[in-house]
DRENFI-274659 format. One record per residue: residue number from 0; x, y, z of N, C-alpha, C in turn. Coordinates in pm, whole numbers, plus 32768, in hexadecimal, padded with zeros to 4 digits. Layout:
// DRENFI-274659
VORO    nr    n_X    n_Y    n_Z   ca_X   ca_Y   ca_Z    c_X    c_Y    c_Z
VORO   NUM      X      Y      Z      X      Y      Z      X      Y      Z
...
END
This chain:
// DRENFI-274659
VORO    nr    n_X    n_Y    n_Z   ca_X   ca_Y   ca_Z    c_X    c_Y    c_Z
VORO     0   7FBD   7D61   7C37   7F72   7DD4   7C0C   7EDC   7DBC   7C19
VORO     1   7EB6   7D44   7BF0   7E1B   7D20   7C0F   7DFF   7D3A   7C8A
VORO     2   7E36   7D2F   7D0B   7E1B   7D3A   7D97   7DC9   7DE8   7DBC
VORO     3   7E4C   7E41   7D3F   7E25   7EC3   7D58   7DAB   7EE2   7D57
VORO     4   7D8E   7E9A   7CD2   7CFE   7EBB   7C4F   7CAD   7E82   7CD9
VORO     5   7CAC   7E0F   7D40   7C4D   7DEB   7D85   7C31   7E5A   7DE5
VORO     6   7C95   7E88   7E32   7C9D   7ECF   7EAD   7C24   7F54   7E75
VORO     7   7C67   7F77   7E0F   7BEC   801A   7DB8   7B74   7FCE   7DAB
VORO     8   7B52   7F53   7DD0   7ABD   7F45   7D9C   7A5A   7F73   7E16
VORO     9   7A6E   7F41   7EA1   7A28   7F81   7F15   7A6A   7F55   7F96
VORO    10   7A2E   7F98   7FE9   7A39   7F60   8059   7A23   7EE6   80B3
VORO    11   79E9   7E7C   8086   79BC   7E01   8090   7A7A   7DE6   8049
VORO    12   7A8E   7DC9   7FF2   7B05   7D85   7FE5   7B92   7DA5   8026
VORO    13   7B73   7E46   8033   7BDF   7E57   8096   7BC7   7E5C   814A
VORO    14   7B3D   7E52   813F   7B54   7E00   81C4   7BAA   7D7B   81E5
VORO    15   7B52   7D22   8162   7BA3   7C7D   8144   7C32   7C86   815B
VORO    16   7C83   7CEF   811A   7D11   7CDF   80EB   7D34   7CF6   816A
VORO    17   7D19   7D59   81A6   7D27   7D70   8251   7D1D   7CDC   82C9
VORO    18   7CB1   7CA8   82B7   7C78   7C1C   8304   7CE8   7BD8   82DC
VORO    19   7D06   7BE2   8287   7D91   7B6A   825D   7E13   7B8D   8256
VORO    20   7E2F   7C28   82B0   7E97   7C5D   82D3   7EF1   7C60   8278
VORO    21   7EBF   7C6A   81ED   7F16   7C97   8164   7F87   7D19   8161
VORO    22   7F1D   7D7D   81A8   7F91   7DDF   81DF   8009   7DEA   81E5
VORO    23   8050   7D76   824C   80D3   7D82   8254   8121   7D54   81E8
VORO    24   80EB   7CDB   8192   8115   7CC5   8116   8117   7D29   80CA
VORO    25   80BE   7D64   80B0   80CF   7DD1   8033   813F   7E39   8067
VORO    26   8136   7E6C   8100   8196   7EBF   810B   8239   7E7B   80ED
VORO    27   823A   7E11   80F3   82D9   7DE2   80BE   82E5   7DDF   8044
VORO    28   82A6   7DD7   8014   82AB   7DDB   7F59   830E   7E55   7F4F
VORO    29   82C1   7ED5   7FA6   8305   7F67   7F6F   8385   7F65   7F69
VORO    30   83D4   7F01   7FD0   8452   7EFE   7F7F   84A1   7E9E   7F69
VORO    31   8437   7E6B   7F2A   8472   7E0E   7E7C   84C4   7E75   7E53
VORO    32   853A   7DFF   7E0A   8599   7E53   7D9F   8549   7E66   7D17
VORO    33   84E6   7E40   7D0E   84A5   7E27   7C92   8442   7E84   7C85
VORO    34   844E   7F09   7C30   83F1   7F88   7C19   8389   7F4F   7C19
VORO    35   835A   7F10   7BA3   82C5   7EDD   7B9B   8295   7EC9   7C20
VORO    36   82E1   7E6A   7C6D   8294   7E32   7CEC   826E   7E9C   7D48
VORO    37   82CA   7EEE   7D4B   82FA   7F79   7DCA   8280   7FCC   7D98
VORO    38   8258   7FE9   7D2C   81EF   801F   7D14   8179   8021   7D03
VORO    39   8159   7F90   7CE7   80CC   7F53   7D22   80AC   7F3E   7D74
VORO    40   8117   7F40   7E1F   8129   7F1A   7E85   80E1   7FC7   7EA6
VORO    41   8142   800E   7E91   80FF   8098   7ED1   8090   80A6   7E7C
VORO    42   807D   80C2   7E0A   7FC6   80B6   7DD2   7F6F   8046   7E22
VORO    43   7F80   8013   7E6F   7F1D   7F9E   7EAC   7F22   800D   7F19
VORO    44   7FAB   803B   7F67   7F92   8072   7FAD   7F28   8103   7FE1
VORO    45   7F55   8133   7F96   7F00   81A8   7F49   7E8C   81BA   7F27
VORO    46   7E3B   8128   7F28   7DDE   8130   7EED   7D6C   80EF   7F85
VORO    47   7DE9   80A7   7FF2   7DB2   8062   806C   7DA0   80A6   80DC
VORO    48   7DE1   815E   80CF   7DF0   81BC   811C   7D56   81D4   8123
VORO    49   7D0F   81E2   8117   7CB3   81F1   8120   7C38   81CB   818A
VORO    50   7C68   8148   81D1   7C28   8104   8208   7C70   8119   82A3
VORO    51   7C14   8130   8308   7C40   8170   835A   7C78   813A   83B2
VORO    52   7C88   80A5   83BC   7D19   802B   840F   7D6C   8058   8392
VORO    53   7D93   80A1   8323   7DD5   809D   830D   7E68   812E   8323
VORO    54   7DE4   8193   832C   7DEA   81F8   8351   7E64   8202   83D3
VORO    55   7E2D   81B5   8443   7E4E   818F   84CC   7EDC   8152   84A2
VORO    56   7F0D   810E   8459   7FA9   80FC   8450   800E   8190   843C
VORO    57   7FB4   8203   83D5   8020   8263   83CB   7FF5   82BD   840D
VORO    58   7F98   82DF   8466   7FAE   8336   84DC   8028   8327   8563
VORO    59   7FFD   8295   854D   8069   8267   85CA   80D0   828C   85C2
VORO    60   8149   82A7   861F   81CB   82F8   8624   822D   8284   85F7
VORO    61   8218   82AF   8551   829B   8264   8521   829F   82B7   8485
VORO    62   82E6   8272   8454   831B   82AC   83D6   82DC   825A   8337
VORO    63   827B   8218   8324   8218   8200   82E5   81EB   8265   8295
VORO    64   8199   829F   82CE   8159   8325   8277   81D7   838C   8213
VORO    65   8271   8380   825F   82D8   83B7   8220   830C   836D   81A2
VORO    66   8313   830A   81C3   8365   8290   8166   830D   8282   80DE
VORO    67   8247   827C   8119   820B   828E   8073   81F3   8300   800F
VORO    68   8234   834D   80A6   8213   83EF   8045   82B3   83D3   7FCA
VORO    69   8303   83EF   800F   83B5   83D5   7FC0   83BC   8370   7F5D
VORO    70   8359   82F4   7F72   8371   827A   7EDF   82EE   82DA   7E8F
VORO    71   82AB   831A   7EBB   823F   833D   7E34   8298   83A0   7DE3
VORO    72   82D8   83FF   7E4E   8350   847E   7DE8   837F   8437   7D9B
VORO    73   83DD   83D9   7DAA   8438   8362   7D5D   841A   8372   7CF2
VORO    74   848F   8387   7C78   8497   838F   7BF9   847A   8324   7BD6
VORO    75   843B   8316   7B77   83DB   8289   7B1B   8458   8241   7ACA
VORO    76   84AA   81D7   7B0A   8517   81A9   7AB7   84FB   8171   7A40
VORO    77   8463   8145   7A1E   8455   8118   79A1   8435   8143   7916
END
């Protein structure tokens, strides 16, 4: 969850998280069996959309942009 709190601070750190290709890590978190994780995973995400290499993953012709729209609907199991 601290990672999130970093990513909302600016763009300088989510450049960093980017340089160190954190990305693909966080996108596997989303499916953790583990709510907590699955949901800090897409709040990191959510919060990294912003940045415009990041942007460039869910334009591209795939199903990304679908998959975070459907886990945000997702009923809150906790």
């Amino acid at each position: 969850m601290s990672l999130t709190n970093l990513i909302s601070i600016g763009e300088n750190v989510r450049k960093h998280i980017l340089k160190e290709e954190e990305f693909s890590n966080i996108e596997q978190h989303i499916f953790e069996e583990y709510p907590i994780l699955r949901r800090t995973a897409i709040e990191c995400m959510c919060n990294l959309i912003v940045q415009k290499e990041i942007i460039k993953y869910f334009i591209r012709e795939n199903n990304r942009i679908k998959l975070l729209i459907l886990l945000c609907s997702e009923d809150d199991e906790l």
